[in-house]
C-alpha positions in Angstrom: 136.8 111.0 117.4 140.3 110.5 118.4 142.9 109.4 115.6 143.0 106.0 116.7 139.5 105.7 116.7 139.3 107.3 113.0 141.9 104.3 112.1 140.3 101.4 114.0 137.1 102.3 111.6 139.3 102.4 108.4 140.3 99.6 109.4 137.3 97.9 110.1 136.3 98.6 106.2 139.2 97.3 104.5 138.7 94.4 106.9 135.2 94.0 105.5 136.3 94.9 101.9 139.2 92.0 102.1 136.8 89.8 103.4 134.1 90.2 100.6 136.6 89.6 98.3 138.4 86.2 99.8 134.3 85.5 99.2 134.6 86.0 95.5 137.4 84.3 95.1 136.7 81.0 97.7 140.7 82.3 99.1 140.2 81.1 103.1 142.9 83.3 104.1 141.5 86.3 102.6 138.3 85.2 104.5 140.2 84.7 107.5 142.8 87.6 107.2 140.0 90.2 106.8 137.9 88.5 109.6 140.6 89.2 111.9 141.8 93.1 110.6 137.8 93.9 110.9 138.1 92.7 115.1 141.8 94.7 115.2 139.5 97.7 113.8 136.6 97.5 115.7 138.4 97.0 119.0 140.7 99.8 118.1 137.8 102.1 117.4 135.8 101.2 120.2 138.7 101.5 123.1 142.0 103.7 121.0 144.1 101.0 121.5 147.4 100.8 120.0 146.8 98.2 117.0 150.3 96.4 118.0 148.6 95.5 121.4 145.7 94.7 120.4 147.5 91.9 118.0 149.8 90.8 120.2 146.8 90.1 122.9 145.0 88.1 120.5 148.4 86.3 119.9 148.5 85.7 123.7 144.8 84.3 123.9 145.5 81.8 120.5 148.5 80.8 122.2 146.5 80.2 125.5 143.6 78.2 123.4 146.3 75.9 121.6 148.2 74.7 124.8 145.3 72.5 126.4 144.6 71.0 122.9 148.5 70.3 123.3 148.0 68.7 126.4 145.4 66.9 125.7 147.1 65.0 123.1 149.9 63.9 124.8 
């Protein structure tokens, strides 16, 4: 396993670990936060990608989801 890999899986623990713990304490963004470093991690893993680009895609695709909802406002 490739050092990437070996990171994407650490990763994908403390993901899980801050998760269980916005659970215990009903925080949404720890829900959330960990939610989201647990996909970083397993993508990461799963392909060795840099984590910065696997970030700044998901960026790319929120931003992508958000501008018909902008549209369809107006």
């Amino acid at each position: 396993m490739n050092e990437r890999k070996t990171e994407g899986f650490m990763q994908r623990m403390r993901g899980k670990v801050k998760s269980a713990w916005g659970d215990i304490t009903d925080d949404e963004y720890d829900k959330f936060g960990g939610n989201v470093d647990q996909l970083v991690g397993w993508v990461k893993q799963k392909t060795g990608e840099a984590e910065d680009s696997i970030r700044e895609r998901l960026r790319k695709m929120d931003e992508e989801e958000e501008e018909p909802a902008k549209t369809e406002r107006m």
